[in-house]
N, C-alpha and C positions, 0 to 999 in steps of 0.2 A: 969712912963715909957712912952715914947713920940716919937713919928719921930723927930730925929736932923736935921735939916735943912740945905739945902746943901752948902757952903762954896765953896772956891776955893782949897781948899788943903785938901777934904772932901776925902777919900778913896774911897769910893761909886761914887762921880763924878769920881775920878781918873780911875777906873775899867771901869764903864759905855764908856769914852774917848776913854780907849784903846782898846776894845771893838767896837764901831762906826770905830777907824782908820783900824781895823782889816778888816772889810766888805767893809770898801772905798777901802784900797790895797787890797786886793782878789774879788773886784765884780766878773770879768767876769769868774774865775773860779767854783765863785759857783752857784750851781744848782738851778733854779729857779722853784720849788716844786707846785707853782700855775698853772704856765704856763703850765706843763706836764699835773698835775693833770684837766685843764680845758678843754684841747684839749683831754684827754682820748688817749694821744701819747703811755704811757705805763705805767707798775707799778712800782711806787718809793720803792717800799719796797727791801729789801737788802735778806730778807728771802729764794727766790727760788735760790741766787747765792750762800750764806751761805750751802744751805743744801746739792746743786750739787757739791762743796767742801769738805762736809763731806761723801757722797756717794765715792766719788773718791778715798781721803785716805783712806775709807774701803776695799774699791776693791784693793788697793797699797799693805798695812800692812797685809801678812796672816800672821801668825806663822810661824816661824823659814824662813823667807823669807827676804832675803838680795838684793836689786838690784844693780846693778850699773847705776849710773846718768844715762851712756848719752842708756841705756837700758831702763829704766821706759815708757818710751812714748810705744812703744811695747809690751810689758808685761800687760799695763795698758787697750792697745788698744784690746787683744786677751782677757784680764779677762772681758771687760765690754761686748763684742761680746759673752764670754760663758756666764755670766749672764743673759743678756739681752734676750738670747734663740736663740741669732744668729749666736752660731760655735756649732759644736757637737762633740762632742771627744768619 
């Protein structure tokens, strides 16, 4: 058992190819992870946006609680004000 060596019609090159053309069409869209990280601009991690999403859908979803669309922003806004300790009922 060996490394096959790479060809022109090698799958591995073919992958790798399409791969490399992916990053030359998408450069300026993607995020340049060094640069952030070096400047100390802010944190790349996805986790504090992930979690203020699942806070949110908690405070939305009670039991037996039905909104209507264009009502949620309100509802959502007066449930995080009682939570938070800043309405008093």
């Amino acid at each position: 058992m060996g490394i096959e060596p790479l060809t022109r019609h090698s799958p591995l090159l073919a992958s790798g190819t399409n791969f490399l053309n992916y990053l030359k069409k998408h450069r300026k869209r993607l995020i340049n992870y060094h640069y952030f990280q070096q400047e100390q601009i802010c944190s790349i991690g996805s986790g504090a946006v992930e979690s203020a999403v699942k806070q949110i859908s908690y405070r939305v979803k009670l039991t037996g609680a039905q909104w209507r669309p264009e009502n949620v922003a309100n509802i959502l806004q007066l449930r995080c004000a009682y939570l938070n300790g800043q309405l008093a009922i």
